[in-house]
mmCIF file of the N, C-alpha and C atoms, coordinates in Angstrom:
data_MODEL
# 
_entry.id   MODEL 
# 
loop_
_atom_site.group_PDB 
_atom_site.id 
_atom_site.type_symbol 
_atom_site.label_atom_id 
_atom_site.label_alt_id 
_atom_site.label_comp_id 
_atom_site.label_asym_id 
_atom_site.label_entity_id 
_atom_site.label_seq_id 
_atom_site.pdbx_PDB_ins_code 
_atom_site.Cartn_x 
_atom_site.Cartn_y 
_atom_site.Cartn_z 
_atom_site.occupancy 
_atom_site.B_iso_or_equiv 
_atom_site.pdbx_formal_charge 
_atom_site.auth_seq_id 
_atom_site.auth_comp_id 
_atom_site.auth_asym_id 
_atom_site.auth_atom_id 
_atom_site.pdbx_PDB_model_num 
ATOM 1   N N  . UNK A 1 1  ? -9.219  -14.738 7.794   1.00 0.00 ? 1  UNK A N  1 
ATOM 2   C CA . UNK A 1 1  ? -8.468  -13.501 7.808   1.00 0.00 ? 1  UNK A CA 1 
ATOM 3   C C  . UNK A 1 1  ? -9.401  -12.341 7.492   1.00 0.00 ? 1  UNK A C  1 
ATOM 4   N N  . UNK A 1 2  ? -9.474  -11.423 8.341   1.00 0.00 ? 2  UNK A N  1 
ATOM 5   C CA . UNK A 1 2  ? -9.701  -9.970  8.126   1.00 0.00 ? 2  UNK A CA 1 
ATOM 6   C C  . UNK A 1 2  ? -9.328  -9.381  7.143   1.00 0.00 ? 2  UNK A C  1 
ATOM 7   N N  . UNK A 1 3  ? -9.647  -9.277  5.521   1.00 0.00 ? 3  UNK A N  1 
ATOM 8   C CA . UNK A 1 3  ? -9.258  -8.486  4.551   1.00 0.00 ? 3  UNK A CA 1 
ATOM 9   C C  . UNK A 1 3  ? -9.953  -7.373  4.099   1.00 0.00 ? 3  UNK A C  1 
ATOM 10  N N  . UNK A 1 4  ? -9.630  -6.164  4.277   1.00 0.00 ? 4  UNK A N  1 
ATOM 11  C CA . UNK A 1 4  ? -10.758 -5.242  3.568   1.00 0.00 ? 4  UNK A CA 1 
ATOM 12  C C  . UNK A 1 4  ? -10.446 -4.562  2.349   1.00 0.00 ? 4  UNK A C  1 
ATOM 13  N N  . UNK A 1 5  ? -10.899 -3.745  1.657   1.00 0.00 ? 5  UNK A N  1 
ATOM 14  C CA . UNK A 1 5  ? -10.593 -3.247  0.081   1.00 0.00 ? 5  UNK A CA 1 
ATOM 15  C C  . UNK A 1 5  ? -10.989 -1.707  -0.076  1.00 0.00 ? 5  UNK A C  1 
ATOM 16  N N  . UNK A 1 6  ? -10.267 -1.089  -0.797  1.00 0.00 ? 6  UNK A N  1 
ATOM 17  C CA . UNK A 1 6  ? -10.370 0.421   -0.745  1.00 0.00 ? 6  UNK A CA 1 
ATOM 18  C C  . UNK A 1 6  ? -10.276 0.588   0.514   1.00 0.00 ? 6  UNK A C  1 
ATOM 19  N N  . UNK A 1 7  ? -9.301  1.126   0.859   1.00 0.00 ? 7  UNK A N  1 
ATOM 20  C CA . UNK A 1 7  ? -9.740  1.726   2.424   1.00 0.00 ? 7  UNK A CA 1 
ATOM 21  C C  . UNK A 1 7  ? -9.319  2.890   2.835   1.00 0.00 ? 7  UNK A C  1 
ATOM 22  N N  . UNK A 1 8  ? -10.439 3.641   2.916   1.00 0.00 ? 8  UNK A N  1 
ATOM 23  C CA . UNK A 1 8  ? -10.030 5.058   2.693   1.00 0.00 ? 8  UNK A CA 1 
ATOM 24  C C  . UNK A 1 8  ? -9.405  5.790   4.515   1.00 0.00 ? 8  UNK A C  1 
ATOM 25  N N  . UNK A 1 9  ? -8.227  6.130   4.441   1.00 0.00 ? 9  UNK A N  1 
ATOM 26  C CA . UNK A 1 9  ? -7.631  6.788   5.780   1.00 0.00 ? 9  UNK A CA 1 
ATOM 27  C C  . UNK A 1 9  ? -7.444  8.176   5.584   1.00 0.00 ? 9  UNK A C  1 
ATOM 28  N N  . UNK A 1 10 ? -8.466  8.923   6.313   1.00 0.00 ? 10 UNK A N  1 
ATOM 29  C CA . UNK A 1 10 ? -7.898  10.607  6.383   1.00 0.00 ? 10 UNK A CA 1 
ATOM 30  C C  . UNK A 1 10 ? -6.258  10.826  6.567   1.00 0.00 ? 10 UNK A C  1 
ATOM 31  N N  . UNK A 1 11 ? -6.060  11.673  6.427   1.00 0.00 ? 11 UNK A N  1 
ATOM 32  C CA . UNK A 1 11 ? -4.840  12.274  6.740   1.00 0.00 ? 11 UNK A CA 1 
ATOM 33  C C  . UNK A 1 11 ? -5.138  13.880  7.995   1.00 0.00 ? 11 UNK A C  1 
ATOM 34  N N  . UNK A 1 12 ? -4.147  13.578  8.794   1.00 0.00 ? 12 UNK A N  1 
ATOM 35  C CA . UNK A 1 12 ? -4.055  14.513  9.519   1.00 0.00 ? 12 UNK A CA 1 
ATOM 36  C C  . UNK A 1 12 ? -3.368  15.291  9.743   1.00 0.00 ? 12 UNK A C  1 
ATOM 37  N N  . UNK A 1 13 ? -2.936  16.556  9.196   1.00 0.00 ? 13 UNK A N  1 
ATOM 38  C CA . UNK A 1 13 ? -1.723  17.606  9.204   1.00 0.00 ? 13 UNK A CA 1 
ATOM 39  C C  . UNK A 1 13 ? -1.797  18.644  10.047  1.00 0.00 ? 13 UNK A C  1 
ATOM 40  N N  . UNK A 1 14 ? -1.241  18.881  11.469  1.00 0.00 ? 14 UNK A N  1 
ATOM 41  C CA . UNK A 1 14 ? -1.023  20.219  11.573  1.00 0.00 ? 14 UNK A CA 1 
ATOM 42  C C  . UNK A 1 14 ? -2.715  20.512  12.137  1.00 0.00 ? 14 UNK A C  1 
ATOM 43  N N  . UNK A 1 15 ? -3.354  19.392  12.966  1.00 0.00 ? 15 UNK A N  1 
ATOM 44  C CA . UNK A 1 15 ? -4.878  19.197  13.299  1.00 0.00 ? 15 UNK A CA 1 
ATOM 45  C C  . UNK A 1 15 ? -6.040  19.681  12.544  1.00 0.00 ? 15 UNK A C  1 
ATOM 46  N N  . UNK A 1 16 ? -5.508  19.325  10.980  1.00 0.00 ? 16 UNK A N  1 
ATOM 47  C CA . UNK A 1 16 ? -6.022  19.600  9.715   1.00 0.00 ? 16 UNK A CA 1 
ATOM 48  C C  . UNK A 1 16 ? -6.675  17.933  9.404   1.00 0.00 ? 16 UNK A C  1 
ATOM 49  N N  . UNK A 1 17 ? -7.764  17.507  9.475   1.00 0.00 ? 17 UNK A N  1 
ATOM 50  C CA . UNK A 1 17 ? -8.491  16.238  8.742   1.00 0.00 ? 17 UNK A CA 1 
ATOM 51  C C  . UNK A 1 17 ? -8.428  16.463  7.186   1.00 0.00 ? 17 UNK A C  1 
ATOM 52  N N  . UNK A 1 18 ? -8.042  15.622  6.865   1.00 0.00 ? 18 UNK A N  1 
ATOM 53  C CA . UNK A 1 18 ? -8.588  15.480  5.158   1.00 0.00 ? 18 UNK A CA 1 
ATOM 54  C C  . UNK A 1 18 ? -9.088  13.988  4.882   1.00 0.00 ? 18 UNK A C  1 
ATOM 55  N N  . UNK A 1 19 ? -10.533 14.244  4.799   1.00 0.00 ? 19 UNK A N  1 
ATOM 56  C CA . UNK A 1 19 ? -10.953 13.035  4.715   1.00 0.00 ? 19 UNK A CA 1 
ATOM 57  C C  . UNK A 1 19 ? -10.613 11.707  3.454   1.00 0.00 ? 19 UNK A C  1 
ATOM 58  N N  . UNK A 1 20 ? -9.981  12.586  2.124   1.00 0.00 ? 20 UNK A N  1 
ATOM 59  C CA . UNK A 1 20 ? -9.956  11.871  1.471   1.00 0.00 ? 20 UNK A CA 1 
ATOM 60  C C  . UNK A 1 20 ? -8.956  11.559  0.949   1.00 0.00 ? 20 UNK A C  1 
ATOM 61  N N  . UNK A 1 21 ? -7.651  11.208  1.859   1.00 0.00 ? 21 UNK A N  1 
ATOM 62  C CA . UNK A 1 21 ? -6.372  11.204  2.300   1.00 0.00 ? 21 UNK A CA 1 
ATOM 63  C C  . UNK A 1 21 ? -5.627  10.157  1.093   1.00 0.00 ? 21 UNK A C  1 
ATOM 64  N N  . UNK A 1 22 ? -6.068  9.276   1.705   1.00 0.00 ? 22 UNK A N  1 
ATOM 65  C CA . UNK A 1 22 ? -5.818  7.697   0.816   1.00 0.00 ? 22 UNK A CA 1 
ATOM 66  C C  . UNK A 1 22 ? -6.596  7.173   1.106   1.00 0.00 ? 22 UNK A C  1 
ATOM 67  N N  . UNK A 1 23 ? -6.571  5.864   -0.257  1.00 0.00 ? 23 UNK A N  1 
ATOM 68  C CA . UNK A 1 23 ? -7.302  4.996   0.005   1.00 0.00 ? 23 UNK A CA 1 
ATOM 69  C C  . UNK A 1 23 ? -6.394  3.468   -0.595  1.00 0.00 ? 23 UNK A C  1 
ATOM 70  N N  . UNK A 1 24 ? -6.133  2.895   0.419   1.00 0.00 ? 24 UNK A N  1 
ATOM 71  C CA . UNK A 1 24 ? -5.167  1.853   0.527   1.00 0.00 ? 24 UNK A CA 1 
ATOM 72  C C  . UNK A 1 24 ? -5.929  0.512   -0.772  1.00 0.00 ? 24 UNK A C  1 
ATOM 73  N N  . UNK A 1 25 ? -5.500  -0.306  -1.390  1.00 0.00 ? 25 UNK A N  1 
ATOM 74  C CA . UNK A 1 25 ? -5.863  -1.347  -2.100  1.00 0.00 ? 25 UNK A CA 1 
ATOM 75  C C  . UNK A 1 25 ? -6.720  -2.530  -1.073  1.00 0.00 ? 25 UNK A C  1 
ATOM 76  N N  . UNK A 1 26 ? -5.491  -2.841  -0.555  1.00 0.00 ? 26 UNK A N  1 
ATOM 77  C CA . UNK A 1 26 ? -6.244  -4.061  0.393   1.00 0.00 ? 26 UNK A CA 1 
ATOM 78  C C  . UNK A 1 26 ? -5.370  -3.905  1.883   1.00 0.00 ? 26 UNK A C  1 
ATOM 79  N N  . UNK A 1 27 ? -5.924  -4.067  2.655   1.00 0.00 ? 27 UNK A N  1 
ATOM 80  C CA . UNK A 1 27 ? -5.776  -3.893  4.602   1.00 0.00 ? 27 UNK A CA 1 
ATOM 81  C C  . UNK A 1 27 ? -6.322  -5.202  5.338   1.00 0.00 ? 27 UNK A C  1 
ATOM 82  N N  . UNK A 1 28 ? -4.639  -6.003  5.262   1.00 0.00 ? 28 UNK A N  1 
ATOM 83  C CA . UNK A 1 28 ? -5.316  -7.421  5.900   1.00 0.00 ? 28 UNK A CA 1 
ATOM 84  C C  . UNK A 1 28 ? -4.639  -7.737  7.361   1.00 0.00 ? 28 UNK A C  1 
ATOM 85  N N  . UNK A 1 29 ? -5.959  -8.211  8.227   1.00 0.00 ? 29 UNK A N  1 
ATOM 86  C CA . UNK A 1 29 ? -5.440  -8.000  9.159   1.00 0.00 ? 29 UNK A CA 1 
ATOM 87  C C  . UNK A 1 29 ? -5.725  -6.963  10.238  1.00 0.00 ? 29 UNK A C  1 
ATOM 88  N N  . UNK A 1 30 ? -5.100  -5.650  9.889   1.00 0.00 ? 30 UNK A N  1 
ATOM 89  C CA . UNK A 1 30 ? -4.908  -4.227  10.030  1.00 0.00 ? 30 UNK A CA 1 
ATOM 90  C C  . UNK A 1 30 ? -3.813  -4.091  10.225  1.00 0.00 ? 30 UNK A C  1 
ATOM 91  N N  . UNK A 1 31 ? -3.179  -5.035  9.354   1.00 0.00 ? 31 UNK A N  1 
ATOM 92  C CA . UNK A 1 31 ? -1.424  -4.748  9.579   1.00 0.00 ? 31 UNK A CA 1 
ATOM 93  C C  . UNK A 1 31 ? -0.665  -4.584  8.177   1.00 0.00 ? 31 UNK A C  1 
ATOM 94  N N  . UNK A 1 32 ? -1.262  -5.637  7.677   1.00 0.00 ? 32 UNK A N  1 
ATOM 95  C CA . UNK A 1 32 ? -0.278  -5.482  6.387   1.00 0.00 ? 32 UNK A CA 1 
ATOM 96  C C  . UNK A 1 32 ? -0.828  -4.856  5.026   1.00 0.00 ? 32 UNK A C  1 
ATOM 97  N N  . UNK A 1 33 ? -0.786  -4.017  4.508   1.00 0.00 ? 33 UNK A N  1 
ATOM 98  C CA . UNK A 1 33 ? -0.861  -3.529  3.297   1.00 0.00 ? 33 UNK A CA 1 
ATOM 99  C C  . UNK A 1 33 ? -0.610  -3.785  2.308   1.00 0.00 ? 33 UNK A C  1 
ATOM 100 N N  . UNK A 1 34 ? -1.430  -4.156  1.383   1.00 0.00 ? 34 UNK A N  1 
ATOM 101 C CA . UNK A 1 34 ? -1.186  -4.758  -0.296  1.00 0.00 ? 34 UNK A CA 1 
ATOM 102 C C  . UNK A 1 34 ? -1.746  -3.419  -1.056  1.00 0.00 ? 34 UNK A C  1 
ATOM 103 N N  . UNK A 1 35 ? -0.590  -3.138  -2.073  1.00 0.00 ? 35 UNK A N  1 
ATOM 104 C CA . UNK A 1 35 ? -0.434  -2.525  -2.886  1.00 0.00 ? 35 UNK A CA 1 
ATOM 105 C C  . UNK A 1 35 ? -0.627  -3.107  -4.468  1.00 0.00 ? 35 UNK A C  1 
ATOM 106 N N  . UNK A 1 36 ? -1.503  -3.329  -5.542  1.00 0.00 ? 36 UNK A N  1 
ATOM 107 C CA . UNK A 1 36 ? -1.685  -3.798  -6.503  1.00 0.00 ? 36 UNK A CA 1 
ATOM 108 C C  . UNK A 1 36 ? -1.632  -3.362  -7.787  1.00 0.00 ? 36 UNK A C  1 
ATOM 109 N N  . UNK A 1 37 ? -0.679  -3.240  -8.719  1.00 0.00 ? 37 UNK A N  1 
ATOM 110 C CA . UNK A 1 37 ? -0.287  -2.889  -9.533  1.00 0.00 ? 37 UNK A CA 1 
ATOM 111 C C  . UNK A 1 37 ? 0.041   -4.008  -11.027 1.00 0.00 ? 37 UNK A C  1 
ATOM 112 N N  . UNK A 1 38 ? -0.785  -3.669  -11.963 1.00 0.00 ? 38 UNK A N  1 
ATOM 113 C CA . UNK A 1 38 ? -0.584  -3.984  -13.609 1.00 0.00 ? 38 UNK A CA 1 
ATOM 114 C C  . UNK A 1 38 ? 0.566   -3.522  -14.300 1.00 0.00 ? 38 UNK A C  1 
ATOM 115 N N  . UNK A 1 39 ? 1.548   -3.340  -14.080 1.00 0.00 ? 39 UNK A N  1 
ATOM 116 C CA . UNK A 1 39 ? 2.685   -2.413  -14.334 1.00 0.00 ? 39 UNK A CA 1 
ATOM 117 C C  . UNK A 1 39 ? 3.723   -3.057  -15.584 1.00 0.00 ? 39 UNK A C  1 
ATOM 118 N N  . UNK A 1 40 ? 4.229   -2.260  -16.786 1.00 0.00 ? 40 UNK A N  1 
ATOM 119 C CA . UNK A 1 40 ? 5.300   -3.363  -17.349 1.00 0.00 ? 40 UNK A CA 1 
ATOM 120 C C  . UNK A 1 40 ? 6.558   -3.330  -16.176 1.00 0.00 ? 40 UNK A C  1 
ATOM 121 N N  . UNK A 1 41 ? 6.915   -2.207  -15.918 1.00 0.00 ? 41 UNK A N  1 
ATOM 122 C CA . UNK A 1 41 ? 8.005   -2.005  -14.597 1.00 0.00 ? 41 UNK A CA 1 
ATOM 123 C C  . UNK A 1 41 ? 7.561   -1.429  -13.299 1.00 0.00 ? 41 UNK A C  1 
ATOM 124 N N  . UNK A 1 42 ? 7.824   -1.750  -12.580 1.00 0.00 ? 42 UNK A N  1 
ATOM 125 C CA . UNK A 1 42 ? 7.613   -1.219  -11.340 1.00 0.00 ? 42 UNK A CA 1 
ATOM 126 C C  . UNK A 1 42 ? 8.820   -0.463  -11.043 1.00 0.00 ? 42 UNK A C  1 
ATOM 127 N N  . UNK A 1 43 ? 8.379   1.077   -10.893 1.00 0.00 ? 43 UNK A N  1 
ATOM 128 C CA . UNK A 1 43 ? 8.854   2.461   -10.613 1.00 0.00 ? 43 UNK A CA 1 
ATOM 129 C C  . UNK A 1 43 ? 9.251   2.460   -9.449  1.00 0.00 ? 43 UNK A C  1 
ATOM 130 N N  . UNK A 1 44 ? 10.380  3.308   -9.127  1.00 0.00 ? 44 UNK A N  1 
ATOM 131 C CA . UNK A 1 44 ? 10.619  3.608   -7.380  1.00 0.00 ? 44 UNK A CA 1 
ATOM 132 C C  . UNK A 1 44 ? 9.525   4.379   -6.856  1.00 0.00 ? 44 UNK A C  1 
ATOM 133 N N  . UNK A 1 45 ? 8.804   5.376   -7.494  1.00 0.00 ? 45 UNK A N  1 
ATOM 134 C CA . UNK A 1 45 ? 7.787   5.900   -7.072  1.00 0.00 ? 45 UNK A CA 1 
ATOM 135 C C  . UNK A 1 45 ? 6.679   5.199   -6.498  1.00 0.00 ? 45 UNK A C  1 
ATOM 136 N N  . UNK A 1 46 ? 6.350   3.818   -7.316  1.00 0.00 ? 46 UNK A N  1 
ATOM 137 C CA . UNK A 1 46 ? 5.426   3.128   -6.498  1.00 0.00 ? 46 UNK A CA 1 
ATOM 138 C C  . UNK A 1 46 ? 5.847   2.489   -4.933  1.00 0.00 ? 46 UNK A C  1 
ATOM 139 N N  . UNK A 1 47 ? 7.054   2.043   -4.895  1.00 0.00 ? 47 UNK A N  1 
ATOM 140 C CA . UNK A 1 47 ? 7.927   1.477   -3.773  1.00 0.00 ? 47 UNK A CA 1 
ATOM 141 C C  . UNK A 1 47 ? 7.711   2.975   -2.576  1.00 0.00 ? 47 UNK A C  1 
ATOM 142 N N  . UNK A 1 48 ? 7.974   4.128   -3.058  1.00 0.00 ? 48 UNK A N  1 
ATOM 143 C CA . UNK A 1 48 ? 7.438   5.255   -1.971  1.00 0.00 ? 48 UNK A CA 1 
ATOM 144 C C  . UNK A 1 48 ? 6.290   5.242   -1.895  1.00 0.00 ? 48 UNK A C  1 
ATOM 145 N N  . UNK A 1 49 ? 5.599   5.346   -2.689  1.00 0.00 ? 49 UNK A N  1 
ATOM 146 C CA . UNK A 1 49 ? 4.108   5.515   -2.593  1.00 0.00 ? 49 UNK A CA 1 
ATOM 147 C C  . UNK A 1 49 ? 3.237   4.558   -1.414  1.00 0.00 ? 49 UNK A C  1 
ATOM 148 N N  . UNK A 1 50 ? 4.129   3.387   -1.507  1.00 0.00 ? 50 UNK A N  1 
ATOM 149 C CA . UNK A 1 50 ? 3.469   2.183   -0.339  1.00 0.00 ? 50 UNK A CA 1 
ATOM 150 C C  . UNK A 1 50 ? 4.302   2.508   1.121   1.00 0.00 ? 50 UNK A C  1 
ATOM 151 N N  . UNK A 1 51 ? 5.448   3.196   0.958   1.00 0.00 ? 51 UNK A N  1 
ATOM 152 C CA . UNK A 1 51 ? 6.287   3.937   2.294   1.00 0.00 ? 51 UNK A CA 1 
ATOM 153 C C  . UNK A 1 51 ? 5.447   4.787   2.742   1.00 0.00 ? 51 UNK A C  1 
ATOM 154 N N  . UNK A 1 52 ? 5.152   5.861   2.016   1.00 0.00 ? 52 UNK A N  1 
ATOM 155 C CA . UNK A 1 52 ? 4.025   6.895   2.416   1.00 0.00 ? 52 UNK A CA 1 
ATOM 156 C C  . UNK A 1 52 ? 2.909   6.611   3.072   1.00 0.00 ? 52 UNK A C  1 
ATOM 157 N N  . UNK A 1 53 ? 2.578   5.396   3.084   1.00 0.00 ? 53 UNK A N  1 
ATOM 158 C CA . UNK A 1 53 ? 1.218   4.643   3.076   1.00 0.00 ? 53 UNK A CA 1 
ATOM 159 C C  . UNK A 1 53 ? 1.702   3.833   3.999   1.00 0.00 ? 53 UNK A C  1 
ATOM 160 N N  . UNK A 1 54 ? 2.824   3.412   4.630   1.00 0.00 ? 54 UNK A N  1 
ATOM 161 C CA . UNK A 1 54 ? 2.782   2.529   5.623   1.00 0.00 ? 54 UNK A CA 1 
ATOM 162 C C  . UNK A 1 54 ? 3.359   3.618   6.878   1.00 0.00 ? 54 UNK A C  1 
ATOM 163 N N  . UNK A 1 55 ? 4.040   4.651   6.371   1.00 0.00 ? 55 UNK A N  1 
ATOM 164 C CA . UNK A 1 55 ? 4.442   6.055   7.706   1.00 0.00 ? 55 UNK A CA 1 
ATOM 165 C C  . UNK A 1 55 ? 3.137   6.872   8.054   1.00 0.00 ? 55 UNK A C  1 
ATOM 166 N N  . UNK A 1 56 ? 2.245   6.562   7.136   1.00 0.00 ? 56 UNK A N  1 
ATOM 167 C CA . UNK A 1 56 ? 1.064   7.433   7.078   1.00 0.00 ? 56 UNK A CA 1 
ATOM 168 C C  . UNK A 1 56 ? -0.129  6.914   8.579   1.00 0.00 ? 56 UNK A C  1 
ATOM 169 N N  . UNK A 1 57 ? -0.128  5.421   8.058   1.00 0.00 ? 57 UNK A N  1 
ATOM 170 C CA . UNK A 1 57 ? -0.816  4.729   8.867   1.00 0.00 ? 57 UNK A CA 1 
ATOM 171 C C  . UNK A 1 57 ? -0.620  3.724   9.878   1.00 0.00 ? 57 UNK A C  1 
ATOM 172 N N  . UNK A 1 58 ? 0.723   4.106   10.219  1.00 0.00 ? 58 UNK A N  1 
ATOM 173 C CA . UNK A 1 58 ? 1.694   3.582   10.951  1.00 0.00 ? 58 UNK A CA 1 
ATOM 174 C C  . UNK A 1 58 ? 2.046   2.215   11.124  1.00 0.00 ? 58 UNK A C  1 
ATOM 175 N N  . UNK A 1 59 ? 1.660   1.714   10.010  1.00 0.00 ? 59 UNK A N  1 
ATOM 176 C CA . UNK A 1 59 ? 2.114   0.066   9.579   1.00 0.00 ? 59 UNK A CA 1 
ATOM 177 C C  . UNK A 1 59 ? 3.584   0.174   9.764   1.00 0.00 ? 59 UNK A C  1 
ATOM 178 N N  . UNK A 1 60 ? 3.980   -1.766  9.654   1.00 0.00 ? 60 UNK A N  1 
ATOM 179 C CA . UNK A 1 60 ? 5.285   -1.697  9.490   1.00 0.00 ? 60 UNK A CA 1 
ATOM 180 C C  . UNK A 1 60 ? 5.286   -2.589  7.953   1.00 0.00 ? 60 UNK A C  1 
ATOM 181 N N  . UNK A 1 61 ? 4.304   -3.157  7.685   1.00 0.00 ? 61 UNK A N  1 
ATOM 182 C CA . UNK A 1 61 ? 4.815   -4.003  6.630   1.00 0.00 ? 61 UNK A CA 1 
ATOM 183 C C  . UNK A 1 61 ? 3.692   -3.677  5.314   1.00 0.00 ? 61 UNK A C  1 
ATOM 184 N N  . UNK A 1 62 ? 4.395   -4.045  4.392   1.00 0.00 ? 62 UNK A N  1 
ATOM 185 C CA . UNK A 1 62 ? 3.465   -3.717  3.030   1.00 0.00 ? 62 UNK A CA 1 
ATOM 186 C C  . UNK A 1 62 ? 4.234   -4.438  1.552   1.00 0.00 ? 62 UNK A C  1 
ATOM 187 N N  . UNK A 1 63 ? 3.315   -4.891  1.414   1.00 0.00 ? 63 UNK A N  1 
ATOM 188 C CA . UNK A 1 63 ? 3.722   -5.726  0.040   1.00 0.00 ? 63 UNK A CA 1 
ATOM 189 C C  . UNK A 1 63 ? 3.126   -5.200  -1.110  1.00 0.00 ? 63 UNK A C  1 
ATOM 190 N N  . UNK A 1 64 ? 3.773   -5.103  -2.492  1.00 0.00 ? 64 UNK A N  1 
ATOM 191 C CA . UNK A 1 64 ? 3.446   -4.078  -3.298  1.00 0.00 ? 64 UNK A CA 1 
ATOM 192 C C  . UNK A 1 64 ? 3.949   -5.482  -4.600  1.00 0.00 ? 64 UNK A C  1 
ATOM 193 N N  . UNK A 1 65 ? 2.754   -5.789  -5.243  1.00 0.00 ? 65 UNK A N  1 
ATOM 194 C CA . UNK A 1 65 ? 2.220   -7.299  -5.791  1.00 0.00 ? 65 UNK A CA 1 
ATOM 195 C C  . UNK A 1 65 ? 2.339   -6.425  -7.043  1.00 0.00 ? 65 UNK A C  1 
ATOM 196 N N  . UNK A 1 66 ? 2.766   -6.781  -8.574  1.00 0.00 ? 66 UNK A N  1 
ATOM 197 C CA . UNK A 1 66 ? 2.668   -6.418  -9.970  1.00 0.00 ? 66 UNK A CA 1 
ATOM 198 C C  . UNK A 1 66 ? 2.216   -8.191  -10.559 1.00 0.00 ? 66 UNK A C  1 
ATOM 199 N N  . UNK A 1 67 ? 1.003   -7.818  -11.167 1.00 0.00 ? 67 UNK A N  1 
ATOM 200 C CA . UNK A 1 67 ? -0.029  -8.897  -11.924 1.00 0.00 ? 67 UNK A CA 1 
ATOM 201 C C  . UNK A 1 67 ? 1.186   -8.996  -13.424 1.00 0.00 ? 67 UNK A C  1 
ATOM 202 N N  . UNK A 1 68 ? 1.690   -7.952  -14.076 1.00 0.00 ? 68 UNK A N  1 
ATOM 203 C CA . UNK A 1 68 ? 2.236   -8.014  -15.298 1.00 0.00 ? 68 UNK A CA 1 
ATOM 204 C C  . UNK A 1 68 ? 3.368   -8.821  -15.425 1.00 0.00 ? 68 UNK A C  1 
ATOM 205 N N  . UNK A 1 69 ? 3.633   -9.603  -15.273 1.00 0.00 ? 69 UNK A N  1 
ATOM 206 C CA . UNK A 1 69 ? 4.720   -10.479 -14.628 1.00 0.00 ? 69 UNK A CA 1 
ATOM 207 C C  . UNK A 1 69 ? 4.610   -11.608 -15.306 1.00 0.00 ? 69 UNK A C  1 
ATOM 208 N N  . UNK A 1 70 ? 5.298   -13.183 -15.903 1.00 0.00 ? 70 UNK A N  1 
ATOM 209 C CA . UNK A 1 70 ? 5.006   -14.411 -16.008 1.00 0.00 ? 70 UNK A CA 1 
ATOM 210 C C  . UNK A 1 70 ? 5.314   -14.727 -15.058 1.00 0.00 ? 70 UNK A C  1 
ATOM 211 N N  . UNK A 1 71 ? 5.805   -14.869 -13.889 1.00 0.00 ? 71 UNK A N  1 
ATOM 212 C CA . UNK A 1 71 ? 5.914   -15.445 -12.727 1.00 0.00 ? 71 UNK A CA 1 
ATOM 213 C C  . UNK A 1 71 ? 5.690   -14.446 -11.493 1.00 0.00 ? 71 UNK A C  1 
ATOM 214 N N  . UNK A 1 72 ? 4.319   -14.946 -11.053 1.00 0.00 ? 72 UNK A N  1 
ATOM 215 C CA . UNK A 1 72 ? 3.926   -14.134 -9.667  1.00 0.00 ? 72 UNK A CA 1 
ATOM 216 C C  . UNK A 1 72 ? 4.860   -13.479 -8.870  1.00 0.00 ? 72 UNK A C  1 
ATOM 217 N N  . UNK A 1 73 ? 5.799   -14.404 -8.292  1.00 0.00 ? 73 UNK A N  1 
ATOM 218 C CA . UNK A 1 73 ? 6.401   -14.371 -7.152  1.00 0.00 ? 73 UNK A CA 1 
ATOM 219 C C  . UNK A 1 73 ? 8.006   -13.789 -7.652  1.00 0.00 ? 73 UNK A C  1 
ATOM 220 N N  . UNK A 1 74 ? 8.129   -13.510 -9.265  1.00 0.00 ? 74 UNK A N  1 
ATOM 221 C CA . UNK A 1 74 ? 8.912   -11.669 -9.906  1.00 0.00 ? 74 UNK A CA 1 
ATOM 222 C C  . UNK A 1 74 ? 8.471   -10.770 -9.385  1.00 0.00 ? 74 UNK A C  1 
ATOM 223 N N  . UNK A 1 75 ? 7.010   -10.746 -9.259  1.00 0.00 ? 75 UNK A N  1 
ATOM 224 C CA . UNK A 1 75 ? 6.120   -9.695  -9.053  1.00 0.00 ? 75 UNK A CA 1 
ATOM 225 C C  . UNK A 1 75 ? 5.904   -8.811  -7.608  1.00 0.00 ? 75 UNK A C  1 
ATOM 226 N N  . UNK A 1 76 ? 6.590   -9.942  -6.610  1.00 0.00 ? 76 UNK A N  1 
ATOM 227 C CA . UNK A 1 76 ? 5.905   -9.318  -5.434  1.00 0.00 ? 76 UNK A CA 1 
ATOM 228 C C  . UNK A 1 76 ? 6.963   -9.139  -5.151  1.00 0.00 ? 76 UNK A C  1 
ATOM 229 N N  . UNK A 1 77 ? 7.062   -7.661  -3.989  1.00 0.00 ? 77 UNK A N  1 
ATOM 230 C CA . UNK A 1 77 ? 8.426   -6.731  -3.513  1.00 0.00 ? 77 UNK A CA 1 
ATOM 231 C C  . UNK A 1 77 ? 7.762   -6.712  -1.939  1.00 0.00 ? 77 UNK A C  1 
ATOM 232 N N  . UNK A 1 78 ? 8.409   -7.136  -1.200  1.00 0.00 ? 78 UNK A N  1 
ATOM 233 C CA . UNK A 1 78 ? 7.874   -6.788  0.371   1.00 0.00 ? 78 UNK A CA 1 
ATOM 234 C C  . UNK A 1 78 ? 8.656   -5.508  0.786   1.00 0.00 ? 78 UNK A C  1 
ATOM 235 N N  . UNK A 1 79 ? 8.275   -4.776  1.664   1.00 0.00 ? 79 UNK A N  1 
ATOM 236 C CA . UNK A 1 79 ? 8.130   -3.493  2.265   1.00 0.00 ? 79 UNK A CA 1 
ATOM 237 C C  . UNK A 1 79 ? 8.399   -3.670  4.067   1.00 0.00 ? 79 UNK A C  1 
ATOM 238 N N  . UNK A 1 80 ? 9.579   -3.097  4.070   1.00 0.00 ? 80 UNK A N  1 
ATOM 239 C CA . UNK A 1 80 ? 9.141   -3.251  5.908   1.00 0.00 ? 80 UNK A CA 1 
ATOM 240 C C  . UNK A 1 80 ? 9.965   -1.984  6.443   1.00 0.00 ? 80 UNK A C  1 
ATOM 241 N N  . UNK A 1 81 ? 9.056   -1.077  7.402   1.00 0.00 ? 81 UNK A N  1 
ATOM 242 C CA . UNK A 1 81 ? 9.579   -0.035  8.030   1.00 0.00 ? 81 UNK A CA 1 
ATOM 243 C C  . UNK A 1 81 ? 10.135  -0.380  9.289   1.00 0.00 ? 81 UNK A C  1 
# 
């Protein structure tokens, strides 16, 4: 599998570049987006934050993983636009 880390995507507004737009956690594939978070709760803000990030870069899917958890699979929230 194709996994890459930090991955930084300009943003383009209005034929405005900004190079230092986002920079995604992990991009596997070039489809799915992992979002990685230490969190005691996971916020709705983070749940947008990976929306933003999948309308941004026109994904459809994104999984948004919290390590703070006793059981992993509490932890992971899938994402699909």
């Amino acid at each position: 599998m194709n996994v890459e880390t930090q991955v930084a995507f300009p943003i383009i507004y209005d034929s405005v570049k900004l190079e230092a737009g986002l920079r995604l956690d992990m991009l596997i594939e070039k489809q799915l987006i992992v979002e990685i978070k230490a969190v005691e709760i996971l916020h709705p803000v983070f749940e947008a934050q990976l929306m933003t990030y999948l309308k941004l870069t026109q994904r459809r899917l994104g999984l948004l993983i919290n390590f703070n958890v006793p059981l992993i699979k509490d932890g992971i929230k899938r994402i699909a636009l």
